[in-house]
C-alpha positions as CSV (number, residue, x, y, z in Angstrom):
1,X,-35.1,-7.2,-6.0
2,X,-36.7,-5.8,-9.1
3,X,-36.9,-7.8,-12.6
4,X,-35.0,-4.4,-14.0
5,X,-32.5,-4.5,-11.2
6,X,-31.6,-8.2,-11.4
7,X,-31.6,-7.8,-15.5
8,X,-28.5,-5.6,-15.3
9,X,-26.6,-7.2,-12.6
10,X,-23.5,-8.6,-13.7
11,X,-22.2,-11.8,-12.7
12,X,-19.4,-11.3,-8.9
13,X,-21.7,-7.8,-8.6
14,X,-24.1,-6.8,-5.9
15,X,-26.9,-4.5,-6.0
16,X,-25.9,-1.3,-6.4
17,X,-22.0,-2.5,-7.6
18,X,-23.1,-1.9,-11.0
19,X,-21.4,0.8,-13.5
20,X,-21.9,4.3,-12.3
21,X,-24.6,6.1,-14.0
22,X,-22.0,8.6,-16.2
23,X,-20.3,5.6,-17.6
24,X,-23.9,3.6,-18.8
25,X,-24.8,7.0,-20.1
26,X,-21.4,6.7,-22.3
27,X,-22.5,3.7,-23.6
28,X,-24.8,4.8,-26.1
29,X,-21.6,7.0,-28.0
30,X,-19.5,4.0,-28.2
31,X,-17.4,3.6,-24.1
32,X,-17.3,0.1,-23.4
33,X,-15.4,0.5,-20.3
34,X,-13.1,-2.1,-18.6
35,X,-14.1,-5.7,-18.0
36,X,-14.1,-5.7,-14.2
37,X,-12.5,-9.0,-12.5
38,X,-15.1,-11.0,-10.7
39,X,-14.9,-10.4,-6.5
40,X,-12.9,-13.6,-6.0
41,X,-10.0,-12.2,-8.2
42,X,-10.7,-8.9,-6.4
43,X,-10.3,-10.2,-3.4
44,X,-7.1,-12.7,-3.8
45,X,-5.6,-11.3,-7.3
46,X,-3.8,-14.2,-9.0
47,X,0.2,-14.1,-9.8
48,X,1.1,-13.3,-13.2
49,X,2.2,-16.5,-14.7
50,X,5.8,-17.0,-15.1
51,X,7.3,-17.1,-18.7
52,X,9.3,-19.2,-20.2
53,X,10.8,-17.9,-23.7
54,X,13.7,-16.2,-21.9
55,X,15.0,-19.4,-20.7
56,X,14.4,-21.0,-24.1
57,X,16.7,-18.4,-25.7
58,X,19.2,-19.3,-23.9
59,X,18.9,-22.8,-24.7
60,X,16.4,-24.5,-22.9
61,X,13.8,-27.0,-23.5
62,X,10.5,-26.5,-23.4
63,X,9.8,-28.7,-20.5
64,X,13.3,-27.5,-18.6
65,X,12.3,-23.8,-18.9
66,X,8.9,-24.5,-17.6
67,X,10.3,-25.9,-14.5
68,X,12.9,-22.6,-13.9
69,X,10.2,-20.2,-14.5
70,X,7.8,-22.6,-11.8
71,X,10.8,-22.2,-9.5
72,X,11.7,-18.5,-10.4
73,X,9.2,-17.5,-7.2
74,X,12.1,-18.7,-5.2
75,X,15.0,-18.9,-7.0
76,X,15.1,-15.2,-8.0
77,X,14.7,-13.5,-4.9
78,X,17.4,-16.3,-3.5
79,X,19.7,-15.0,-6.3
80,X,19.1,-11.5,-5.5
81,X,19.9,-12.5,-2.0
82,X,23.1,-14.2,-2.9
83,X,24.5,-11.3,-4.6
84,X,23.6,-8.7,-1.6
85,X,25.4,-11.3,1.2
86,X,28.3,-11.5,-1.3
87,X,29.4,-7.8,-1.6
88,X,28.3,-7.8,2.6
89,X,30.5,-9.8,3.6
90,X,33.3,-9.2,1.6
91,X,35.9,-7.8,3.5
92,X,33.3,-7.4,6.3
93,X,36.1,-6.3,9.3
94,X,37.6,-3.6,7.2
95,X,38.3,-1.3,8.8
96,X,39.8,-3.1,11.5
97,X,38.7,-0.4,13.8
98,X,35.8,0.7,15.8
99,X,33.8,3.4,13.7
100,X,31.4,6.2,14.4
101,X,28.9,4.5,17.5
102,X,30.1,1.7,17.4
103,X,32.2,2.5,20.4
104,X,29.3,2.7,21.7
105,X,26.7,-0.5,20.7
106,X,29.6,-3.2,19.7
107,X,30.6,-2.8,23.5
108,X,27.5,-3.0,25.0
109,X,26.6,-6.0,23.0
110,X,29.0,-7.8,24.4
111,X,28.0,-7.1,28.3
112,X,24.4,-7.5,27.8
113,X,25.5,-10.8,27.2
114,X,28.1,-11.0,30.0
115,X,26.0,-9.8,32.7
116,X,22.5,-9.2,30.8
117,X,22.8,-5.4,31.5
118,X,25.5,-3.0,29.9
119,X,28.4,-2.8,32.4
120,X,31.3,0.0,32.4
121,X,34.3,0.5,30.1
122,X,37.6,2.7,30.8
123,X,38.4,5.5,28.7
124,X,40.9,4.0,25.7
125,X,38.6,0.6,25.8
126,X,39.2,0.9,22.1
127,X,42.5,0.7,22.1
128,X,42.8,-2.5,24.4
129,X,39.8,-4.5,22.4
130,X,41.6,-3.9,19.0
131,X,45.2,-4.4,20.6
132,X,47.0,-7.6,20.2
133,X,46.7,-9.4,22.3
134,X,43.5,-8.7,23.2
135,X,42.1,-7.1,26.9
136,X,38.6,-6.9,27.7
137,X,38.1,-4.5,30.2
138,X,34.7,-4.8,31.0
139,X,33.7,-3.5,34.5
140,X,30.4,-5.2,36.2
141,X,28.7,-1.2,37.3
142,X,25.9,-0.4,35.5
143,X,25.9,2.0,32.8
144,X,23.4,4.4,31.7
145,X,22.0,3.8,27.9
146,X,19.7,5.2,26.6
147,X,18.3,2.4,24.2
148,X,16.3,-0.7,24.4
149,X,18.3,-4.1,24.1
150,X,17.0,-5.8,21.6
151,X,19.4,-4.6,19.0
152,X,22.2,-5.1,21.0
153,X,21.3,-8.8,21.9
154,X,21.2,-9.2,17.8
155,X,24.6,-7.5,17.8
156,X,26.4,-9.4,20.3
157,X,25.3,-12.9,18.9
158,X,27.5,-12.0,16.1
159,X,30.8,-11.6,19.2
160,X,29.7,-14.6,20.8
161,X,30.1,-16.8,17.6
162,X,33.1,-14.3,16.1
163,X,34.9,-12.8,19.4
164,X,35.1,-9.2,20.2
165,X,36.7,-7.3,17.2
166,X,34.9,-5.7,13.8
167,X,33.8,-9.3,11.8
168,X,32.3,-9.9,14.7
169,X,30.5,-7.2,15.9
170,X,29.3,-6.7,12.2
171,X,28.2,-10.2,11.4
172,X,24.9,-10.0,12.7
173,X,23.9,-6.8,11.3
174,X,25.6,-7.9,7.6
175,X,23.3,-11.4,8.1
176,X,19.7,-9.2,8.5
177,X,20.9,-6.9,6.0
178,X,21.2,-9.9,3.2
179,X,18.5,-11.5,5.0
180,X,16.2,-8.2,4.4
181,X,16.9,-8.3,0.6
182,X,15.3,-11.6,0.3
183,X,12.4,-10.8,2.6
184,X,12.2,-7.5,0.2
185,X,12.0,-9.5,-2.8
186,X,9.6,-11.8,-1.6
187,X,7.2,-8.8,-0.4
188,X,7.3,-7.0,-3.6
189,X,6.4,-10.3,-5.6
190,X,3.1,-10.7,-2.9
191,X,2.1,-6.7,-3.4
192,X,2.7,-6.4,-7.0
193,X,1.5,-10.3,-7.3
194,X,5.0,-10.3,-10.1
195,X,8.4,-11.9,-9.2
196,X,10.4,-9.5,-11.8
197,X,9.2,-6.3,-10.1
198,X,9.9,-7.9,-6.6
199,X,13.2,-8.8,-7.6
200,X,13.3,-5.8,-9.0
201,X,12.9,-4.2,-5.7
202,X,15.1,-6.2,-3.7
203,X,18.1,-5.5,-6.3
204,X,17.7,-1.8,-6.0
205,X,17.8,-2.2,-2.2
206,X,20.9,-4.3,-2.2
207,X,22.7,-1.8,-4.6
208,X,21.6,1.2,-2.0
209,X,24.6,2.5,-0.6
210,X,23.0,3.6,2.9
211,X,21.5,0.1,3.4
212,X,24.6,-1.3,2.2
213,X,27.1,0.9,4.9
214,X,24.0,-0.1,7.6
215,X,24.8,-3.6,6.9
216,X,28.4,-3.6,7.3
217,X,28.4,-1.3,10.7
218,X,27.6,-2.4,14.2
219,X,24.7,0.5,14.8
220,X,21.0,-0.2,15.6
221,X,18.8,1.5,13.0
222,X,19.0,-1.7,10.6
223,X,17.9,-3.8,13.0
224,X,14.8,-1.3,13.8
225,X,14.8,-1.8,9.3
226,X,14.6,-5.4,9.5
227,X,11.7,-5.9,12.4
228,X,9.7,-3.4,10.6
229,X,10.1,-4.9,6.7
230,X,9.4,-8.4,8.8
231,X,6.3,-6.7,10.1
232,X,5.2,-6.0,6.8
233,X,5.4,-8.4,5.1
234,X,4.1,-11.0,7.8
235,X,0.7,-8.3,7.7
236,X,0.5,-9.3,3.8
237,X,0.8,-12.7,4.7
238,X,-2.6,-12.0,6.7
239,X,-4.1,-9.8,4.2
240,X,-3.9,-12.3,1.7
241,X,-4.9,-15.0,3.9
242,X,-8.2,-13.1,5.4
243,X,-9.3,-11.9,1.5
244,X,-8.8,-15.7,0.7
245,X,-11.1,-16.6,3.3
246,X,-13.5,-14.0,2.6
247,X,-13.6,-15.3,-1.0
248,X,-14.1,-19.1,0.4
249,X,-17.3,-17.8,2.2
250,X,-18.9,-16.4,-0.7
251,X,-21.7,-17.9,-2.3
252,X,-21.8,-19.0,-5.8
253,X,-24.2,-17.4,-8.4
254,X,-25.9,-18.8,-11.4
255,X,-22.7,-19.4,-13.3
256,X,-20.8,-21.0,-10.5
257,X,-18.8,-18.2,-10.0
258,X,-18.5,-16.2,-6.4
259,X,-20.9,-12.9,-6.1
260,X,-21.1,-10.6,-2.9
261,X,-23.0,-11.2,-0.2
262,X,-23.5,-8.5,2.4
263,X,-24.1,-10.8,5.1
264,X,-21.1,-13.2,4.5
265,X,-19.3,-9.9,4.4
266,X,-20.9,-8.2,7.5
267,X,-20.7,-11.3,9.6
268,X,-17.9,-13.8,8.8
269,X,-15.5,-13.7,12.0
270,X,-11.8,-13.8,11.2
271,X,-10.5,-14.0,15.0
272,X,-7.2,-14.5,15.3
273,X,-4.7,-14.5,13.2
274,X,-1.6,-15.7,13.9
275,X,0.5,-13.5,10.9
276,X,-0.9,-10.3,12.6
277,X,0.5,-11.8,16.0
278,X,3.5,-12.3,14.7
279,X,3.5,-8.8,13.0
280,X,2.7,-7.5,16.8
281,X,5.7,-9.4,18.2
282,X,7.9,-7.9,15.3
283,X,7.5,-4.8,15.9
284,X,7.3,-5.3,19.5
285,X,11.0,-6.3,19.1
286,X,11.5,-2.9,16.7
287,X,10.2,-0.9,19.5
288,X,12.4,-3.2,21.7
289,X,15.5,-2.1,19.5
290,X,14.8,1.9,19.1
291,X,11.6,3.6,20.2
292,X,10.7,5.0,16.6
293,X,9.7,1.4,16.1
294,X,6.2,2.5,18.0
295,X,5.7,4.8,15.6
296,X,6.0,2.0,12.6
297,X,3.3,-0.1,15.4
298,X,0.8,2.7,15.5
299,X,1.0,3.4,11.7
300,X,0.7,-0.4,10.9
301,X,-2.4,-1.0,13.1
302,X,-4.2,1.9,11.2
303,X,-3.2,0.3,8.0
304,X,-4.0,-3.0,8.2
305,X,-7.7,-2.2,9.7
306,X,-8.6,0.0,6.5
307,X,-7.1,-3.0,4.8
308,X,-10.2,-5.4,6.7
309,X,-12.5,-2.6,5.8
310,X,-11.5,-2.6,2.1
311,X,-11.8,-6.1,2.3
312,X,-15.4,-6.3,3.6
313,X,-16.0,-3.9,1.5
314,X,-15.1,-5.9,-2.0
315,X,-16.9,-9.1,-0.3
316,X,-20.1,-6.8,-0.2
317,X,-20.3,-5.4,3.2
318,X,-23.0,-2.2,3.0
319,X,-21.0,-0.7,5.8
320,X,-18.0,-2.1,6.2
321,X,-16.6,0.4,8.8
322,X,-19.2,-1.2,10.9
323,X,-18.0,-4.4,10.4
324,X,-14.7,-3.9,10.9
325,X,-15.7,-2.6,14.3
326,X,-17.4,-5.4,15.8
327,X,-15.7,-7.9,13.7
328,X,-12.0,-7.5,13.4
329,X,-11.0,-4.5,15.3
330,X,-10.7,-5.8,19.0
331,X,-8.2,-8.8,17.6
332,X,-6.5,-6.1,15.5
333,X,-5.5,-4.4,18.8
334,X,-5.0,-7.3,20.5
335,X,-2.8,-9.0,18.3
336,X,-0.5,-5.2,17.5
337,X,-0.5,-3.8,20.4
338,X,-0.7,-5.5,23.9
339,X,1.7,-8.4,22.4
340,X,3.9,-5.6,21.2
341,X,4.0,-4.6,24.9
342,X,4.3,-8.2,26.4
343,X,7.7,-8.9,23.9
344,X,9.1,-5.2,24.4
345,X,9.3,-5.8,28.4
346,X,10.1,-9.3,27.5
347,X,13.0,-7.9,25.8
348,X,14.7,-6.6,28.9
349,X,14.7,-10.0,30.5
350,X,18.6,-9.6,31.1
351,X,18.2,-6.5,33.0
352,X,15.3,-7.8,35.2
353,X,17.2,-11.0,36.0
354,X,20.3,-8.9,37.2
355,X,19.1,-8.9,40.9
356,X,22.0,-8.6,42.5
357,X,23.5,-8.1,45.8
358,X,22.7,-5.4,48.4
359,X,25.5,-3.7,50.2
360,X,24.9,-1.6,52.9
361,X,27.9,0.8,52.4
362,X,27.8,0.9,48.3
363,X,23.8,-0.1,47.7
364,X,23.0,-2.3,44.7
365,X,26.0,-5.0,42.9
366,X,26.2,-6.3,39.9
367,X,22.5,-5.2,38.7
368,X,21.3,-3.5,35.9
369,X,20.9,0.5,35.9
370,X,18.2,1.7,37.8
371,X,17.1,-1.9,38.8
372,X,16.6,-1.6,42.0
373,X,15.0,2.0,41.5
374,X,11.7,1.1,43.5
375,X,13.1,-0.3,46.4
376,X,15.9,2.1,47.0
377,X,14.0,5.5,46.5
378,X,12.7,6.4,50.4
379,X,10.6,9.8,49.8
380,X,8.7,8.7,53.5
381,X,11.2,6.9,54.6
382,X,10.5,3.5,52.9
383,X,10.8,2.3,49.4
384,X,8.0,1.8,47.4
385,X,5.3,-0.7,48.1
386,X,7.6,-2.3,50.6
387,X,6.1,-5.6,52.9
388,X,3.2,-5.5,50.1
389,X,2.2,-9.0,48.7
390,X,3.1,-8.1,45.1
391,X,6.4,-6.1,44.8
392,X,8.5,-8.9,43.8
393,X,6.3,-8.0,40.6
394,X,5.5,-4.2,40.6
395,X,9.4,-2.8,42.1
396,X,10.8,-3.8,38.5
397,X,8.2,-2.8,37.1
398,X,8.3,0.9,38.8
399,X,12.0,0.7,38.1
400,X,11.7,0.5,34.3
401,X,9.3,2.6,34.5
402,X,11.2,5.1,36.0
403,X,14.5,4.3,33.9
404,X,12.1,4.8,30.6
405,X,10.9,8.3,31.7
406,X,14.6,9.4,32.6
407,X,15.5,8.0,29.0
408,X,12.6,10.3,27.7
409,X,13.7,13.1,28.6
410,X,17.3,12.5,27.9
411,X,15.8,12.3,23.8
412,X,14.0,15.0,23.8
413,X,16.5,17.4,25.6
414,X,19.1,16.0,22.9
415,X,20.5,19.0,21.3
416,X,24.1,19.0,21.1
417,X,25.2,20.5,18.2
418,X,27.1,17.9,15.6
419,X,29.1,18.4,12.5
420,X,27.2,15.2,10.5
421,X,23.5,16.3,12.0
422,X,20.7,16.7,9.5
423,X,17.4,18.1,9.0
424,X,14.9,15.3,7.8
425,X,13.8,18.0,5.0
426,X,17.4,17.4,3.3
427,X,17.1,12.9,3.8
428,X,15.4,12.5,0.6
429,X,18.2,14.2,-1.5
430,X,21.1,12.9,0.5
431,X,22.3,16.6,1.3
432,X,24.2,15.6,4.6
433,X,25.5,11.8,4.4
434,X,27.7,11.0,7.4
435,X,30.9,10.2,7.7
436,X,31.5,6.9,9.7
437,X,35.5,6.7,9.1
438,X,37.9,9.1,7.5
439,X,41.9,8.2,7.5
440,X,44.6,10.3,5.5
441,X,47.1,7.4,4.3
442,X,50.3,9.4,3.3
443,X,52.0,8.1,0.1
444,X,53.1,4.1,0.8
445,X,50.9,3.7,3.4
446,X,47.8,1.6,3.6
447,X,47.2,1.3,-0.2
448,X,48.1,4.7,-1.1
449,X,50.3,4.8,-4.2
450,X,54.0,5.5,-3.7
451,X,54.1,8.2,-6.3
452,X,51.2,10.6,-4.6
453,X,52.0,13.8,-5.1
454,X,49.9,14.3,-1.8
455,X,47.8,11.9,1.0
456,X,45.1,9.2,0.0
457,X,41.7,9.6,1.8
458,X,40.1,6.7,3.2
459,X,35.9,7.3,4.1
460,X,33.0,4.9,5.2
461,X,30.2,7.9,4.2
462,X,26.4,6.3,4.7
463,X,25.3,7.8,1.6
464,X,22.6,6.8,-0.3
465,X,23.1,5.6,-3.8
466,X,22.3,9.5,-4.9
467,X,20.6,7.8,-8.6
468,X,18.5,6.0,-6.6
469,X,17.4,8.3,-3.6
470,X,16.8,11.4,-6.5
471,X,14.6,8.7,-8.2
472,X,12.2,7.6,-5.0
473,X,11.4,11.2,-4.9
474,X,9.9,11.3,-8.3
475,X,8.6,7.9,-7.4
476,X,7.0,9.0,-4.2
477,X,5.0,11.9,-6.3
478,X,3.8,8.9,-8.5
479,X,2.9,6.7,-5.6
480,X,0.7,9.5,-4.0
481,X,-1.0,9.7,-7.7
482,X,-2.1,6.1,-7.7
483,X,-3.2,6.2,-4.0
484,X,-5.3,9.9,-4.1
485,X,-6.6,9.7,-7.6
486,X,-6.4,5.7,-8.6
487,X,-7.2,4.0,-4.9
488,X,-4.4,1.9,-5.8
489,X,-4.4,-0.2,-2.0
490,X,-0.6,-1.2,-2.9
491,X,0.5,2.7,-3.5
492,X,-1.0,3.0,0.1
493,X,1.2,0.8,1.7
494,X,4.0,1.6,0.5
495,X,3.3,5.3,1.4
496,X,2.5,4.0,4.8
497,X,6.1,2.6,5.3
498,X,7.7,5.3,4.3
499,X,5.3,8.0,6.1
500,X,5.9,5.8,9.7
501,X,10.0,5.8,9.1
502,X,10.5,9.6,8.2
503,X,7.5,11.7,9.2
504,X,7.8,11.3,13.1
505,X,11.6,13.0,12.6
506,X,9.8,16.2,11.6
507,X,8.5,16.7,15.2
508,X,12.1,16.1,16.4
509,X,13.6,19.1,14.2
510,X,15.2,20.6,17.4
511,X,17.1,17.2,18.0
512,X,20.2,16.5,17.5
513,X,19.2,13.5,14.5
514,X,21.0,11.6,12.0
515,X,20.3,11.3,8.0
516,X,21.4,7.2,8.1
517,X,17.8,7.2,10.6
518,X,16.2,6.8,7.0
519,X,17.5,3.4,6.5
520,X,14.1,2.3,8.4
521,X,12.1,3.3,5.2
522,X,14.4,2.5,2.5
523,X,13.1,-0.8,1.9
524,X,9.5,0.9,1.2
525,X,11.7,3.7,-1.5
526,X,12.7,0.8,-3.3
527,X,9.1,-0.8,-3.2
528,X,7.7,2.7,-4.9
529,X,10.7,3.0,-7.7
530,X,9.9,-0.8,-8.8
531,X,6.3,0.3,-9.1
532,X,6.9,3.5,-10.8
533,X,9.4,1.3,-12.6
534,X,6.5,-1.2,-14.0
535,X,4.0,1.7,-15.1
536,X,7.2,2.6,-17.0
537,X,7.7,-0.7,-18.6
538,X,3.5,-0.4,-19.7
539,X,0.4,-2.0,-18.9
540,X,0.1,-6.0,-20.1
541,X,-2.4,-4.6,-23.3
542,X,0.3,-2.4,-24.3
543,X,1.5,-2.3,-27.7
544,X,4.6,-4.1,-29.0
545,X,6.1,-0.8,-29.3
546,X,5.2,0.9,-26.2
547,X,6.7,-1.9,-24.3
548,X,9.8,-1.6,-25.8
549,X,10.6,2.2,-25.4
550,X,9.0,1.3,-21.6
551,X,12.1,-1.5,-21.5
552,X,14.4,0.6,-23.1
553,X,14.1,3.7,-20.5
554,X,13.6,1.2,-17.3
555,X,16.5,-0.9,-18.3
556,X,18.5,2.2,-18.7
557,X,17.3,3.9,-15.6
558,X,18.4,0.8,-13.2
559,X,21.8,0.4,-14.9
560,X,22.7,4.0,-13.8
561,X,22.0,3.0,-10.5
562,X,23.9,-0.3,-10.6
563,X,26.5,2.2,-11.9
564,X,26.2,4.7,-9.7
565,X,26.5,2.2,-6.5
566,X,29.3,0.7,-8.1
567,X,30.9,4.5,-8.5
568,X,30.2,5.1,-4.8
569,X,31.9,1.4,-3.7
570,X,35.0,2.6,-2.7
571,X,33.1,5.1,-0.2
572,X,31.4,2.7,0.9
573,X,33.7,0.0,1.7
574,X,36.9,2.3,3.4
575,X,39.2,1.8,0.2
576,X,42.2,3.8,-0.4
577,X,42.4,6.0,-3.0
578,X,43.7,8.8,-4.5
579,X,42.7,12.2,-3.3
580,X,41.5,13.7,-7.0
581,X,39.4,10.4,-7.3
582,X,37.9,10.8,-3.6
583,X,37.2,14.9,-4.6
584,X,35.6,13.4,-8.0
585,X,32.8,11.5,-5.6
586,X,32.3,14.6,-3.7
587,X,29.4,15.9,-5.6
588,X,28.0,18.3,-3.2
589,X,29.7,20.7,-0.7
590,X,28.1,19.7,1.8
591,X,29.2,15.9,1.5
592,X,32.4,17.1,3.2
């Protein structure tokens, strides 16, 4: 190194990390620039350190509100929590009735746990589950599904505690959804390294009204939701811990303080790391619950390798793509995607312990659908790989196999027309919600008034909160600003989320799909309005003034869309009310 290099190296800087030439050239007419943050604090940024004069205005001492705001990490994102499970559960089995598919998952749950496989049900099941008192006529032949179980194990643990009738078939799916809120709140304080703007987050996704109907109906897509935001978060868990010990391997400089080292950068070995294992088993189980969770998997790996290479990168790696391939990528597979395979065929344990019996005269008993696929198809004669040393192993294998490819072709052949079916080019605006329940309560009946001049309507519409959704999509435009022009690593990730839950419907326009599929990505549209939200509320060096108009227009902003779920409730929740109020709350035509 060169005296006149080493003279204008700054301290946590490399060679060749110094300004860029246009901005030293600026110099001499007065730009100072921005101070940078050494590498350590680029690699592991440091939380914003909680205050404490909100707590003293209301009373607190000094030592009292110290400890609240040391708590706050935890205690606000609890809170948040607290308030989502509330308005869950309340009145969680209205209505007392089996709505939109849940005729079709609630059922099943409960015979994957019977028999491990989903049995048969007689036309007017219904009728017999709800009736009082109650018949259960669940019949042992196997049915044809076309979804993975793992979302109908989670549903079913809900009837085994609660019985077969709505509470129960919604419990489980009201527990993630409160469950996701806190996880939520918790992942925005890690990405934007501030508790108010995670919180932030997680309150705008437990005032959604599409999360929220999700959370109250027996369906599987907020399952999928939940494995995914898991995923997530457990991959910023590892993030955070591999920047961390990048940082720890740096040498010191001069000063004490850390400075890049490209061969600490090019060479440290991470291994494995047990977040990103867990991340593969969570979305191993997403996958296991709808198969647009392999999209999420595939979009995930990518992202959190350009994370290792950004990382390398800011430690002082010359070529960090290079790095990234002989260090880190070979455990980034094998962590994502061969344990994402190991749990999703784990996950149909029930149907590959449902044997059976053999009958000569009727074939296969009490097994699961296409179980026994491998041993009972005879194109020469024989089954396949019969007398060979290892079919106890590959038959069920062959038959899931088979059952998967038959299950294929049934999605992508799926074109029925429906009356609620939706192009994903409409999701964003909420153009064509769907309606879950609709009753027509004359006057007296069920709530409605005794004095209406005509019948009550009673809906369960998954609509988005429309404040909120009409919001993201300014938020999204902001988001892709920060990520092309800024690099801003956080505006990536949330793009990613939301680009692995709702591009992959764009190939499937021919389908017969479903606008309440975006519940998948709707944690990652609340994650981009909170960060849109913050650049609102101004930059920490902002003046007095500009943070005030910033509060001013943010606080207003989230209190129309408290107000706006709260408008929407009765929508949401299957109340009774009067027809002109039910016409006020259709805002579009096409909400009919």
């Amino acid at each position: 190194m060169s005296s006149d290099t080493a003279t204008h190296a700054q301290p946590g800087k490399a060679t060749g990390q110094q300004q860029p030439a246009w901005q030293r050239r600026l110099r001499r007419f007065g730009y100072a620039g921005q101070t940078r943050p050494g590498v350590r604090e680029r690699l592991v940024p440091p939380y914003a350190e909680p205050g404490t004069r909100l707590w003293e205005v209301f009373g607190a001492t000094p030592s009292a509100a110290a400890r609240i705001a040391r708590w706050s990490g935890w205690g606000g994102p609890l809170l948040v929590a607290l308030c989502a499970g509330l308005t869950r559960f309340w009145r969680l089995g209205s209505p007392d009735n089996v709505i939109f598919d849940e005729t079709y998952y609630a059922k099943d749950a409960w015979s994957i746990w019977e028999y491990g496989y989903e049995g048969t049900w007689p036309k007017g099941a219904n009728d017999r589950i709800l009736e009082s008192p109650q018949h259960i006529p669940l019949g042992d032949a196997a049915s044809y599904v076309v979804h993975p179980p793992v979302g109908k194990w989670v549903i079913g643990l809900g009837e085994q505690l609660f019985g077969l009738h709505p509470f129960g078939w919604r419990f489980m799916v009201a527990l993630l959804g409160t469950v996701s809120v806190l996880m939520l709140c918790r992942i925005g304080r890690r990405l934007f390294r501030s508790t108010f703007l995670g919180c932030l987050a997680g309150a705008l996704m437990a005032v959604d009204g599409l999360h929220y109907v999700m959370s109250r109906t027996a369906l599987l897509d907020l399952v999928v939701m939940f494995f995914v935001l898991a995923a997530f978060g457990c991959l910023l868990v590892d993030r955070d811990q591999a920047r961390a010990r990048l940082a720890a391997a740096l040498p010191a400089g001069e000063d004490g303080t850390p400075r890049t080292d490209p061969a600490v950068a090019r060479g440290l070995k991470l291994g494995a790391r047990p977040w990103r294992i867990a991340a593969g088993v969570l979305l191993g189980l997403a996958a296991g619950t709808k198969w647009n969770g392999l999209y999420v998997l595939a979009a995930f790996g990518l992202m959190t390798v350009l994370w290792d290479v950004g990382s390398r990168r800011t430690a002082g790696a010359l070529r960090p793509y290079r790095a990234v391939l002989r260090r880190d990528l070979g455990w980034a597979f094998v962590s994502l995607v061969p344990v994402a395979i190991v749990t999703y065929i784990a996950s149909w344990s029930g149907w590959f312990a449902s044997s059976g019996t053999f009958d000569r005269g009727r074939g296969w008993q009490h097994s699961g659908y296409f179980r026994h696929w491998a041993e009972s198809r005879k194109p020469d004669g024989g089954g396949y790989g019969t007398g060979g040393a290892f079919d106890w192993l590959l038959n069920p294998l062959r038959s899931l196999w088979h059952y998967e490819s038959e299950v294929y072709q049934f999605h992508v052949n799926l074109d029925s027309p429906h009356v609620y079916q939706s192009n994903p080019w409409s999701w964003m605006v909420q153009s064509r919600p769907v309606s879950y329940f609709y009753e027509s309560p004359r006057a007296g009946q069920e709530g409605c008034p005794t004095d209406a001049a005509e019948k009550c309507a009673r809906e369960v519409l998954a609509l988005g909160t429309p404040l909120l959704w009409w919001t993201a999509c300014f938020a999204l435009l902001y988001l892709l600003f920060r990520w092309a022009l800024r690099r801003d690593w956080r505006a990536g990730a949330i793009l990613c989320g939301i680009a692995a839950g709702y591009l992959p419907w764009f190939l499937y326009q021919d389908r017969t799909i479903f606008s309440f599929y975006a519940v998948v990505f709707v944690p990652f549209l609340c994650l981009a309005v909170a960060m849109m939200i913050g650049a609102l509320l101004g930059p920490p060096g902002a003046s007095e003034t500009r943070r005030v108009i910033g509060a001013v227009g943010s606080g207003a902003l989230v209190l129309l869309i408290i107000w706006n779920f709260i408008y929407f409730f009765p929508l949401y929740t299957g109340q009774t009310m009067p027809m002109d109020s039910w016409r006020a709350r259709m805002w579009l035509d096409t909400w009919i």
